[in-house]
N, C-alpha and C positions, 0 to 999 in steps of 0.2 A: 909592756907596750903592745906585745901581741892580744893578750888578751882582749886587752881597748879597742887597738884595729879592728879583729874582729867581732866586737860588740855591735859597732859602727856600722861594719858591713849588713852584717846581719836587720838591724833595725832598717837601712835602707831597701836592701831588698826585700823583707816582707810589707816595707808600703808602697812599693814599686807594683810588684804584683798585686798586688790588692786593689791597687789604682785601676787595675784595668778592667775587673768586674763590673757589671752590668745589671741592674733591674731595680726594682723599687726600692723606697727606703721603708724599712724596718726596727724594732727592735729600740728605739727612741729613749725608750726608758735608760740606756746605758750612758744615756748623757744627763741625764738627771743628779744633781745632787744629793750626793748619797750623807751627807753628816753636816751638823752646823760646825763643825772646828771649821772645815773647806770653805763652807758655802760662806759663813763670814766674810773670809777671805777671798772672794771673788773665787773662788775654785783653788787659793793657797793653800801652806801650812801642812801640807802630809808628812815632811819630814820632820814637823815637830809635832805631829799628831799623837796622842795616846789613847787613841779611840782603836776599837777592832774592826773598821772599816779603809782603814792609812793607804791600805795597797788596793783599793780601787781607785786611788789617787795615782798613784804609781807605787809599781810592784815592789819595788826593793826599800820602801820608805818601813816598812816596818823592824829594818834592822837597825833602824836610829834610836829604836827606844829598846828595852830591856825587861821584859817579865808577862804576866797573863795579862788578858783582860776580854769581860764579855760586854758587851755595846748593843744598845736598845736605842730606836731612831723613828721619827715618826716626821713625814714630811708632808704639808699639808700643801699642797701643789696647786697649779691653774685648774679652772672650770670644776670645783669642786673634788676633782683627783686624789687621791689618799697615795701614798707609797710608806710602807713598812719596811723595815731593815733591821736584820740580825747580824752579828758578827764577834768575831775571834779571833785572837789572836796569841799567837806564845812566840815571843823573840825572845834566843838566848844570846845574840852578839855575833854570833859565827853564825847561827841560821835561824830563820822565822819559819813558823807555818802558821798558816790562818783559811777560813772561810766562812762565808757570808750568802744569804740570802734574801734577797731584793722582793717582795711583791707590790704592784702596782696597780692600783684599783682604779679604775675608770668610773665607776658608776652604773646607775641600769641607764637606758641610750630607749630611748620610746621605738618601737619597730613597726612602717607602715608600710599597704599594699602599694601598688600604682595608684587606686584613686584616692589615696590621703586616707586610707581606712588604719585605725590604729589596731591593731593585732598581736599588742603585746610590748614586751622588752626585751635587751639581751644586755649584756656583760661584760665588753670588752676586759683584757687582764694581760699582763707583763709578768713571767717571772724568771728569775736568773738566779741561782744556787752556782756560786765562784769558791775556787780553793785557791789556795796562794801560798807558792815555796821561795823563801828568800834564801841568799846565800855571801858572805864577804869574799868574794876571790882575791883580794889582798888587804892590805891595810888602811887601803884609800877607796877600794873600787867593790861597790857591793850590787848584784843583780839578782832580779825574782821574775818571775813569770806566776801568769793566773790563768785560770783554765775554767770557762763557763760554760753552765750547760742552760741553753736559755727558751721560753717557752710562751709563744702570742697568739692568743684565741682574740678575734674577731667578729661577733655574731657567728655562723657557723664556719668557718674557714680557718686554718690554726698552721701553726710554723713552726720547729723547732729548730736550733740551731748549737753549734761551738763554737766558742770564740776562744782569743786571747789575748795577754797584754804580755808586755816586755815592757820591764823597768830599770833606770841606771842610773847610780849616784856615783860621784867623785867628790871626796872631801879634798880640796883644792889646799896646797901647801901655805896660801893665806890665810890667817885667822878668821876661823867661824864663819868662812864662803864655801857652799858646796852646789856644785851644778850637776841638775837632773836631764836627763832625756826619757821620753817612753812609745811605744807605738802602743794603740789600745783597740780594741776592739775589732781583731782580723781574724778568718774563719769566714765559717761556711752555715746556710742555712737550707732546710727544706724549702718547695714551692709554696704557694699561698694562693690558689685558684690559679695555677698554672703558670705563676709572674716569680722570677726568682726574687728575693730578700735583702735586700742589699743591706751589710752590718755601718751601723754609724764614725767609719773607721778616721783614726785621729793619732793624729804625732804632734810631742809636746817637748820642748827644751825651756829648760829653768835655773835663775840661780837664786839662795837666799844668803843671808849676812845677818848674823845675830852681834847683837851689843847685849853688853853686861852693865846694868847701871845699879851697883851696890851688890843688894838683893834680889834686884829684878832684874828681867830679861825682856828686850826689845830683838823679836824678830821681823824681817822685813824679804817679802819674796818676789820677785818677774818672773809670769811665766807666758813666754810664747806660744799657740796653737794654731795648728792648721790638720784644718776636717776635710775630709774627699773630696765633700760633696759643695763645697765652696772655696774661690779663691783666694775670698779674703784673708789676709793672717790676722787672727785677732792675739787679744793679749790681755793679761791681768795682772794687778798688783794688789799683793796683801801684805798687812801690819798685825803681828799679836804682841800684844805685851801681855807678859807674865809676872803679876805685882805679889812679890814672897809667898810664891809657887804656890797662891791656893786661889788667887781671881784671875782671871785670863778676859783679856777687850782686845775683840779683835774688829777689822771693815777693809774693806776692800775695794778694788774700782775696775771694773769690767771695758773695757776698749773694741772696738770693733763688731759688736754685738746687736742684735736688731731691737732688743728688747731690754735685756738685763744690763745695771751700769753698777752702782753703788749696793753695798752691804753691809752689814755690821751682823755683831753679835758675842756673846761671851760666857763665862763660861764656871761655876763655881768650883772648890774641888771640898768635898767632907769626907775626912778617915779614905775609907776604899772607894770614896763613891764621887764621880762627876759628873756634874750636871749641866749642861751645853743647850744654847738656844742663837737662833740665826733670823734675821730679819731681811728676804729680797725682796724689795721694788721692781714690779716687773713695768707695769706701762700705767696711764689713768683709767686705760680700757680693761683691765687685767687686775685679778684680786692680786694682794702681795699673797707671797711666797713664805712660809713660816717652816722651822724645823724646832724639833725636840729632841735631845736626847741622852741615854744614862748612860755611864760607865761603871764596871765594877772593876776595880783591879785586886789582884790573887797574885 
């Protein structure tokens, strides 16, 4: 119980301090949906994820699953936006390690003088290269942390930064409930034309509840959030079913959200190989949101 006390502590006071930072917002890309298993799911499902991406969901979700795997992700985002994603992972039960690499393409961006004279183009770009150490501190209580090194050019102006996450599972003494907590995205960045950077920092508490029906598996997840930079709490719900662990249908429902509500998506599995795809609806003003992506497991 001490352990837990001070998990507890700990997660509040690094969003405590964090809260009191000041300057622009940056770094955006961290709240981007990094995999369709999640994004399905309204941002669910990382503790049943089997993707090498699990622990940018929260940290310690990779210790739910068991063995390798490399993960390819291609997200085809607003205003023509590309975001690519690499990642890894190896959980053996008692500890995970993984890391991944985010880049985010913006596009070329038309570049004019004062009098509307066009003079070119430039490049906006996002990138974040994250490691991730999980560990079970007992038989119920598993915790990880990630540690990113994150990198935002601007037309000429650029930023670099360190972040982190803190992740926490409790497999609860009722059947197949376990509730997550995480803070994400805390740390420190350079200036950016003299304006400090403020990281998109966020705390999240969740519980899910799996049913067994024969051969397949019905998971269903809540997850609570609340961002710095708004008071709103918003919140999402996800559904996977696992129909004899080789098709996976998942959707989800976004709450509190200015843009994003509903999503779906699913997911094949062949020998070593899974093949995941996600459908978000953003707005009528807004292209949807499409993700891709491979698994290889070893």
């Amino acid at each position: 119980m001490k352990k837990i006390g001070s998990i507890i502590i700990l997660l509040a006071i690094v969003f405590a301090v964090q809260a009191e930072v000041d300057g622009s917002k940056g770094f955006q890309m961290l709240r981007i949906l990094n995999y369709p298993v999640t994004a399905g799911q309204g941002g669910n499902g990382a503790m049943n994820s089997n993707s090498g991406f699990s622990f940018l969901d929260n940290a310690a979700a990779p210790l739910m699953q068991n063995g390798k795997v490399v993960s390819f992700c291609q997200n085809l985002w607003l205003f023509d936006t590309k975001m690519s994603n690499i990642g890894y992972r190896n959980s053996k039960g008692k500890s995970s390690f993984g890391y991944s690499m985010r880049y985010l393409d913006y596009g070329e961006i038309p570049r004019y003088t004062n009098t509307g004279e066009n003079i070119g183009s430039y490049q906006p770009m996002d990138l974040a290269v994250t490691f991730n150490y999980g560990y079970r501190i007992a038989a119920s209580h598993y915790i990880g942390v990630n540690l990113s090194g994150l990198y935002e050019k601007i037309d000429t102006s650029s930023s670099t930064g360190l972040s982190g996450d803190v992740g926490y599972i409790y497999l609860s003494p009722l059947k197949d409930i376990r509730v997550m907590a995480g803070v994400k995205n805390f740390g420190t960045t350079s200036k950016m034309d003299q304006e400090n950077i403020e990281l998109p920092l966020t705390m999240e508490l969740g519980i899910s509840k799996d049913f067994s029906i024969q051969s397949n598996r019905l998971t269903t997840e809540l997850k609570l959030t609340k961002d710095i930079d708004n008071d709103q709490l918003k919140g999402a719900i996800g559904v996977e079913a696992n129909l004899y662990e080789s098709l996976f249908v998942r959707t989800g429902y976004k709450f509190g959200y200015d843009l994003e509500s509903i999503s779906a998506g699913f997911g094949v599995k062949l020998s070593h190989f899974t093949i995941d795809y996600a459908f978000v609806p953003v707005s009528e003003e807004l292209e949807d949101v499409h993700l891709l992506g491979l698994n290889y497991h070893f």
